[in-house]
N, C-alpha and C positions, 0 to 999 in steps of 0.2 A: 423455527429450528434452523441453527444455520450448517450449512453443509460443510465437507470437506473439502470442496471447492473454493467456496465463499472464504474462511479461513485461511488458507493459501493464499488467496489474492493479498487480503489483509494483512500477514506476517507479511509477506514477500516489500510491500511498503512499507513495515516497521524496520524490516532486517536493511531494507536499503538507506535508513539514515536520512531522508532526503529533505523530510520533514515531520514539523510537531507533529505527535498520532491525537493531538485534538483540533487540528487544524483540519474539522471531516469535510468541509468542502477542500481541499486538494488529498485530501486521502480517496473523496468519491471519484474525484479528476485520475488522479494513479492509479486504482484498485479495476475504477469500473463499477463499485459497489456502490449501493443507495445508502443515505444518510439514516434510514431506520436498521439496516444489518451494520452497517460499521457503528451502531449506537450498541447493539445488543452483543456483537462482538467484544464490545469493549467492557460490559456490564461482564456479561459471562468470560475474560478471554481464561480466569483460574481454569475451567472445569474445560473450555475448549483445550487447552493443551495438556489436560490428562484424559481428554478423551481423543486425543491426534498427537500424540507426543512425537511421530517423525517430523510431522510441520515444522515445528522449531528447528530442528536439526539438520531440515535439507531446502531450504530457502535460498541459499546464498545465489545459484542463478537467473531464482528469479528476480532478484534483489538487485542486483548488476542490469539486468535489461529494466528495472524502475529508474535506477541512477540513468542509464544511457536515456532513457525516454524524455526525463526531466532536462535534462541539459539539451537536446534537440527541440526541448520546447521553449528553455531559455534561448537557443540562440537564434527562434526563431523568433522571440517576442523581441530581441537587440535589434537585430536584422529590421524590423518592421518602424522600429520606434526611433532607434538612433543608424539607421541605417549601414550596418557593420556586422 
């Protein structure tokens, strides 16, 4: 069963755009979730957003600290790789 927790995380990476929601190894990386709930999230997500219908609607900051995550991880893989 997945919580309203769990969900949250999930949206808050789909609302931030950053990447494909089938690409589940960087959705586990962004979320924190395991590859068996962001499977079941994705099977159920109809009935998870009429059973959480704020989730949809009030995401948007957690979705801004995924973007900001993502680019501090790009500019640490630059940093590492081409030195910059």
């Amino acid at each position: 069963m997945i919580t309203k927790a769990q969900f949250v995380k999930y949206e808050q990476v789909r609302q931030s755009g950053v990447t494909n929601m089938f690409d589940v190894r960087m959705v586990e990386a962004l979320s924190g979730l395991d590859h068996a709930t962001i499977m079941e999230i994705m099977k159920s997500y109809g009935e998870l957003s009429e059973k959480y219908p704020s989730v949809r609607n009030s995401q948007e900051r957690g979705a801004e600290k995924i973007r900001e995550r993502k680019n501090r991880a790009e500019q640490a893989y630059n940093q590492a790789l081409f030195g910059r």
